[in-house]
C-alpha positions in Angstrom: 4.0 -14.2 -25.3 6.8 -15.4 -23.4 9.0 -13.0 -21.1 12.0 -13.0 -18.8 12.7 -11.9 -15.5 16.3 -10.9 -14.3 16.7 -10.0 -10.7 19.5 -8.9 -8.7 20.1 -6.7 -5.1 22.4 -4.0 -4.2 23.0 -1.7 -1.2 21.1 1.8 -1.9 18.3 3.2 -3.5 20.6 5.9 -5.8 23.0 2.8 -6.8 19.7 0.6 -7.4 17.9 3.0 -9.9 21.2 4.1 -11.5 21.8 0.1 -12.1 18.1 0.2 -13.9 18.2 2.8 -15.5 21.5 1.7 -17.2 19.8 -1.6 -18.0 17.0 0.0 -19.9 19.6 1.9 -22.0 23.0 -0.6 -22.5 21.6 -3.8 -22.9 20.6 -5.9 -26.0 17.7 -6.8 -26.7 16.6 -3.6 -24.4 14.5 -4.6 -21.6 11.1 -3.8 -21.6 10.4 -2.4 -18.3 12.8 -2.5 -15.0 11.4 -1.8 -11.3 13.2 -0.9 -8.0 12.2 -2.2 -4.6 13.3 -1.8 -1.2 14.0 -5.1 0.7 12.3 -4.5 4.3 14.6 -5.8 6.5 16.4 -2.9 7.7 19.9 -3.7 5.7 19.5 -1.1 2.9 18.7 -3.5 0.2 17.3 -2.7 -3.1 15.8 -5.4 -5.2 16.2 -4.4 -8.9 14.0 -6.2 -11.7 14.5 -5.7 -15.7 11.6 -7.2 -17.9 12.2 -8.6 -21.4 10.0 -9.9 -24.2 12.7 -11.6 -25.3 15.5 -13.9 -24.1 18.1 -11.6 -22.3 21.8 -11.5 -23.2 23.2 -13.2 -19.8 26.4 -12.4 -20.4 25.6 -8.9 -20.5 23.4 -8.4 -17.3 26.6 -10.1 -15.4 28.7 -7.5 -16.8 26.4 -4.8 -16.0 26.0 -6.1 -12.5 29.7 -6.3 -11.8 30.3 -2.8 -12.8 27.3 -2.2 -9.9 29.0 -3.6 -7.6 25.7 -6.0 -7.7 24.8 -9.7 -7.0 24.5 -11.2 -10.4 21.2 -11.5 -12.0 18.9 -14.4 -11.2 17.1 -15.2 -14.7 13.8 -16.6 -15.2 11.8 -17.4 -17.8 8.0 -17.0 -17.1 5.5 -19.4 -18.2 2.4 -17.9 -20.4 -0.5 -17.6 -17.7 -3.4 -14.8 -17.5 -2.2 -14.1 -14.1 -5.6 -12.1 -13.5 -7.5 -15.0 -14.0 -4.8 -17.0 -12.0 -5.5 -14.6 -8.9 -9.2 -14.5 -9.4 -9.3 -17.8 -8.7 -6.9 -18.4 -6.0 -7.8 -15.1 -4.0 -11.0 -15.9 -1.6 -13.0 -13.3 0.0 -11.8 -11.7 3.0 -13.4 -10.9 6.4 -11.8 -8.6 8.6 -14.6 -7.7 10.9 -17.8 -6.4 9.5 -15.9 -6.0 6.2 -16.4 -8.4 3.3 -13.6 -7.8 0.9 -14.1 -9.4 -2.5 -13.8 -9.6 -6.2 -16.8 -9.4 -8.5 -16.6 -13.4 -8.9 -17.5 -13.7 -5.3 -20.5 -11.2 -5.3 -23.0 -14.1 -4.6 -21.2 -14.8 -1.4 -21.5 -11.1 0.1 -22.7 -12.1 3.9 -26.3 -10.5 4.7 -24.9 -8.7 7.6 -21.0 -7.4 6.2 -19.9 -4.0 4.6 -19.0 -5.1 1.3 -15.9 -4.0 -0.7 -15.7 -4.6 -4.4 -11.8 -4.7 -5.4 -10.9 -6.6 -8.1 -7.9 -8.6 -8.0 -6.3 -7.0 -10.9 -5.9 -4.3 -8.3 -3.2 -6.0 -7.1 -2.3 -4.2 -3.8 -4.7 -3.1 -0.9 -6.8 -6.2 -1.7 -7.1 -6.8 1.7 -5.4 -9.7 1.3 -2.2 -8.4 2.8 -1.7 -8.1 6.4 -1.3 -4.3 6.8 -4.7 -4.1 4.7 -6.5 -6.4 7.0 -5.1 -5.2 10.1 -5.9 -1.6 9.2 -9.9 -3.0 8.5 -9.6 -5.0 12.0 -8.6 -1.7 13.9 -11.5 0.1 12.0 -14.2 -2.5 13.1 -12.6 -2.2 16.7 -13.3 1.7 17.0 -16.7 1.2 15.1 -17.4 -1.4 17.9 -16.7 1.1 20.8 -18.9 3.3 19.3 -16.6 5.9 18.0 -18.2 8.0 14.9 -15.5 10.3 13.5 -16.5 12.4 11.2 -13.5 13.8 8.9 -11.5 11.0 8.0 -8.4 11.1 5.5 -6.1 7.7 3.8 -3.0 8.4 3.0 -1.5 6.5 0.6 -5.1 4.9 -0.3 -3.7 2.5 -3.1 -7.3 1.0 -4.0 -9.2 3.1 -1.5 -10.2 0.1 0.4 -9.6 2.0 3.6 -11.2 4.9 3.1 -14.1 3.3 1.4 -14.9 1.1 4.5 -15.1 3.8 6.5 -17.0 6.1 3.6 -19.7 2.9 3.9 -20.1 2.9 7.7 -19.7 6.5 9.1 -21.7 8.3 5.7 -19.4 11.0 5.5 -17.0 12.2 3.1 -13.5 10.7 3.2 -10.5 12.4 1.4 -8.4 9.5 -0.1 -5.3 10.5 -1.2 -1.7 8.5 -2.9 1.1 10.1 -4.8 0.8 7.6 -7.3 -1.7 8.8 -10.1 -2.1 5.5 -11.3 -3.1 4.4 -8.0 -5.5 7.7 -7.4 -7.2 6.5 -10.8 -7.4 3.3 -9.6 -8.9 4.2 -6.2 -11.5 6.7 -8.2 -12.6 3.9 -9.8 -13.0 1.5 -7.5 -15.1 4.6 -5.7 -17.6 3.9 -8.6 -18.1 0.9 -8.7 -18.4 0.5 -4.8 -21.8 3.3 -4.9 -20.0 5.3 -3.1 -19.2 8.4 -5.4 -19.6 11.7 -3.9 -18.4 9.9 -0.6 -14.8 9.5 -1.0 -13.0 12.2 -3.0 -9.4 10.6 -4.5 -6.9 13.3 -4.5 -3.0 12.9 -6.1 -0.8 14.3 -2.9 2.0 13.1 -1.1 1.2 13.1 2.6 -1.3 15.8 3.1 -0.3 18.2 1.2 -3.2 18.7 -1.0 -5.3 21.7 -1.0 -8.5 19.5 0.0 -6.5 17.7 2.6 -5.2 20.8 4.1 -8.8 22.5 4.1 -10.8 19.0 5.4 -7.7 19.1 8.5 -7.8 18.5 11.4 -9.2 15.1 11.1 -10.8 13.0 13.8 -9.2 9.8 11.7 -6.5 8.9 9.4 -5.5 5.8 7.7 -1.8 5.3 6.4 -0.7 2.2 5.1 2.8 2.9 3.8 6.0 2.1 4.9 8.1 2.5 7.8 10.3 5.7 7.1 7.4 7.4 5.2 5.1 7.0 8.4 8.0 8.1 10.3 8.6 11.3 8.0 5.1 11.7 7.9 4.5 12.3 11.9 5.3 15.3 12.1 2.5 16.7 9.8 0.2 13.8 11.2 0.6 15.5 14.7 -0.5 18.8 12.9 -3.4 16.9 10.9 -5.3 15.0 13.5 -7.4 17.2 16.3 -6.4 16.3 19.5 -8.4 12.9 21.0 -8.0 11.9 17.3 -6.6 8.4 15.6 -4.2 7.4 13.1 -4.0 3.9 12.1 -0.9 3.2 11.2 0.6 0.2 8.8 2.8 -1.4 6.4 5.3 -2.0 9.2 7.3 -5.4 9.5 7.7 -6.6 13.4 10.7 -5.3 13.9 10.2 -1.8 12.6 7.0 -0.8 15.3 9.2 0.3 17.7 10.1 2.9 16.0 7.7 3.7 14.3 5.8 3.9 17.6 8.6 6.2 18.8 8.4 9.1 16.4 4.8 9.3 17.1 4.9 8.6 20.6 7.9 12.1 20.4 4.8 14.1 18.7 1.9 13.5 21.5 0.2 10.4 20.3 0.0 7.2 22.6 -0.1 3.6 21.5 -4.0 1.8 22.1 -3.0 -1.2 20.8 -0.2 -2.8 18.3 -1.6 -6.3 16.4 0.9 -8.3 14.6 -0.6 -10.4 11.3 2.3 -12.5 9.9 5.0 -10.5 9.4 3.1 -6.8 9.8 1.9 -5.2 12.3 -0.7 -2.7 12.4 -0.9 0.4 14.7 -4.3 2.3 16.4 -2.5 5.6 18.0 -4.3 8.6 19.3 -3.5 12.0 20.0 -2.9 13.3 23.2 
């Protein structure tokens, strides 16, 4: 089946998903699906994407995005390709560390001496493909290295669990793993399974910590959260309150130019920087609590 793409950007989230959510009413042929992304950069920009099954009216989606205020929408027809497939064969393992992050295609290729992680590459992200994911497994190894052994450990905003299951696999205890996203918490539970590792990594839906497991498993001697930039920074507050003093939060999903401050609302709530690392365009975070 073919299907169409039409993509355009706007100032403001509220302007963004008002633009969708008219597409998925005014237009004809209706679009099957729309999305709304933020552009990090720092200028505000919201990405908005409308999916259709069939060939879009043109004229239409520049009339809708004039009365936005929008750019006009960029059109694109995709070709027919099982993208899974497509991914599975492009996406090689990863090593970040001790960690051996790989689809079930690549199972034969597990290293004697690595931590595997099963995630499939339908599971598209927290792969550990991206940079934040890597740099997150990286900082892990490093404290595993030094001989740290924390004991309660919590990801927030686990996507696929890959964090929480790395550290489920070394330190044997239990880790709470928890994203607002119920899609993703299914996701995450799954992946649980088929990584052995039920029982050891209990996937919760919350935003932040506010889950009654979280709150009861606090404070915690390690926390993952891979998000975004103003969630982390929202977020330290109740981090602060979370992590027992000595303790870490690894800290990602920030672009370059966002650490600073990032680094700067945690720094405000007692936690000192141990060391930044920059992958690409991300850079990953190990803080710990005064």
């Amino acid at each position: 089946m073919a299907t169409w793409t039409a993509l355009t950007h706007l100032p403001g989230r509220a302007a963004a998903e008002a633009l969708a959510a008219q597409g998925e009413e005014v237009l004809d042929p209706l679009p099957a699906g729309s999305g709304v992304f933020e552009v990090e950069d720092g200028s505000d920009s919201w990405e908005v994407g409308l999916y259709f099954t069939e060939a879009p009216d043109e004229v239409a989606l520049a009339l809708l995005a004039a009365a936005a205020g929008a750019q006009p929408f960029a059109v694109s027809e995709l070709p027919e390709v099982d993208w899974v497939a497509h991914v599975r064969r492009e996406l090689k393992p990863v090593v970040a560390g001790r960690f051996f992050v790989h689809g079930a295609h690549d199972a034969d290729k597990v290293p004697p001496d690595a931590e595997p992680l099963l995630i499939e590459a339908a599971m598209a992200f927290g792969t550990g493909h991206h940079g934040t994911t890597r740099g997150c497994l990286e900082a892990l190894d490093r404290l595993i290295e030094a001989g740290e052994r924390p004991e309660r450990i919590a990801d927030i905003g686990c996507g696929t669990a890959v964090l929480a299951m790395a550290a489920a696999r070394v330190f044997r205890h239990t880790v709470v793993a928890g994203d607002m996203d119920p899609l993703a918490v299914e996701t995450a539970a799954a992946n649980v399974i088929a990584n052995g590792l039920a029982g050891r990594v209990e996937c919760v839906v919350a935003e932040g910590f506010d889950h009654p497991l979280l709150e009861a498993a606090a404070p915690y001697d390690l926390v993952f959260a891979n998000i975004l930039k103003q969630p982390l920074i929202d977020l330290a507050p109740d981090m602060a309150a979370s992590i027992a003093p000595g303790g870490r939060a690894i800290l990602s999903g920030i672009l370059v130019p966002q650490a600073e401050a990032v680094e700067a609302a945690y720094h405000a709530q007692g936690f000192a920087t141990e060391r930044r690392d920059d992958l690409g365009e991300w850079t990953t975070l190990a803080m710990r609590r005064a």
